[in-house]
C-alpha positions in Angstrom: 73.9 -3.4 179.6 73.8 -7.0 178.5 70.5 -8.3 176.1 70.2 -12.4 175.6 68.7 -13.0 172.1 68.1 -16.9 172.1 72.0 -17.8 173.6 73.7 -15.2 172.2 74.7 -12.1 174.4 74.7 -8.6 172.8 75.9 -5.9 174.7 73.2 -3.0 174.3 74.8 0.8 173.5 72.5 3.9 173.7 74.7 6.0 171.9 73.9 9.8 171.9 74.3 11.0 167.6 74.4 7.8 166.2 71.6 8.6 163.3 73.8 11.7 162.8 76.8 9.3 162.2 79.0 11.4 164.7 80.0 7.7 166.2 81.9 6.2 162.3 78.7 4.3 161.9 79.1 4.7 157.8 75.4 5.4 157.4 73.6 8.1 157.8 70.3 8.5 159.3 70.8 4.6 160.7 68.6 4.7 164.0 69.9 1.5 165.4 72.0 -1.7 164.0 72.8 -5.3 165.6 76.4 -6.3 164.6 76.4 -10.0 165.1 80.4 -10.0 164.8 80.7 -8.2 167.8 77.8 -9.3 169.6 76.4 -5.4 169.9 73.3 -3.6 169.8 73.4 0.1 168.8 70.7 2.5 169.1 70.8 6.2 168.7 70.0 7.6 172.2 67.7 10.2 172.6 65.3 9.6 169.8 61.8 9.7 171.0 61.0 6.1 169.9 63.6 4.2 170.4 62.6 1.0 172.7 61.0 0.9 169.1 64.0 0.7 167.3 65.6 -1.6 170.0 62.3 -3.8 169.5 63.2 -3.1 165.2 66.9 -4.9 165.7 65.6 -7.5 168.5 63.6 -8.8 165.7 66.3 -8.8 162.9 68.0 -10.9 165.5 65.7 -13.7 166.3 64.9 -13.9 162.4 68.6 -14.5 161.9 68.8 -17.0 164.4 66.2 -19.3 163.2 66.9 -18.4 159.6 63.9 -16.3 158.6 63.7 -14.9 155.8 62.2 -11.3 156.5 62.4 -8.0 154.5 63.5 -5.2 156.0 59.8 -3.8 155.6 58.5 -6.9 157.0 60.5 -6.1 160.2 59.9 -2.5 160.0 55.7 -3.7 159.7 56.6 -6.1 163.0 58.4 -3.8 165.4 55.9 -1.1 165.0 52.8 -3.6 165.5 54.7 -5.1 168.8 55.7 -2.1 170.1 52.4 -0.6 169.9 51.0 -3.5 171.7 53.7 -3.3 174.4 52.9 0.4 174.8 49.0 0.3 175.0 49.3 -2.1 177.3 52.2 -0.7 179.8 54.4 -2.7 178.9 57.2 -0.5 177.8 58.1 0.5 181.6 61.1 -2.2 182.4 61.7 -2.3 178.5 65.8 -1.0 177.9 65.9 2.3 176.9 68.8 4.9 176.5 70.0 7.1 179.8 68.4 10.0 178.6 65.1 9.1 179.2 
């Protein structure tokens, strides 16, 4: 699956045991990560929030893109605001998620 973050094109990868670092990922307990070298989106698939943590990396995209300076606290204060707006509203429904779902 493809996601558009301004112009840029990141291919989305719900991968099953990423957070368990069974994929190489180096870090352990990492729920998702946005590699902008590679243009890729990882989130580990499976976890019960994670259009959360897709909404978590979305963010630490478009603040990189118009050169905002956020904390990683200030993202993590963000996503979780946003997404519980998207979800009390039903909004989550056409929002990616992993296979599993």
């Amino acid at each position: 699956m493809k996601l558009k973050i301004l112009s840029y094109e990141f291919d989305l990868i719900f991968e099953k045991g990423f957070a368990d670092n069974k994929s190489g990922n180096n870090i352990r307990g990492l729920l998702g990560h946005i590699d902008y070298s590679n243009h890729q989106i990882k989130i580990d698939s499976g976890h019960p929030e994670e259009q959360g943590i897709l909404l978590h990396e979305i963010l630490h995209g478009v603040a990189n893109y118009f050169s905002v300076d956020l904390s990683e606290k200030d993202v993590e204060r963000l996503s979780e605001g946003l997404y519980c707006v998207l979800k009390q509203n039903g909004m989550l429904n056409d929002f990616p998620k992993g296979e599993n779902e």
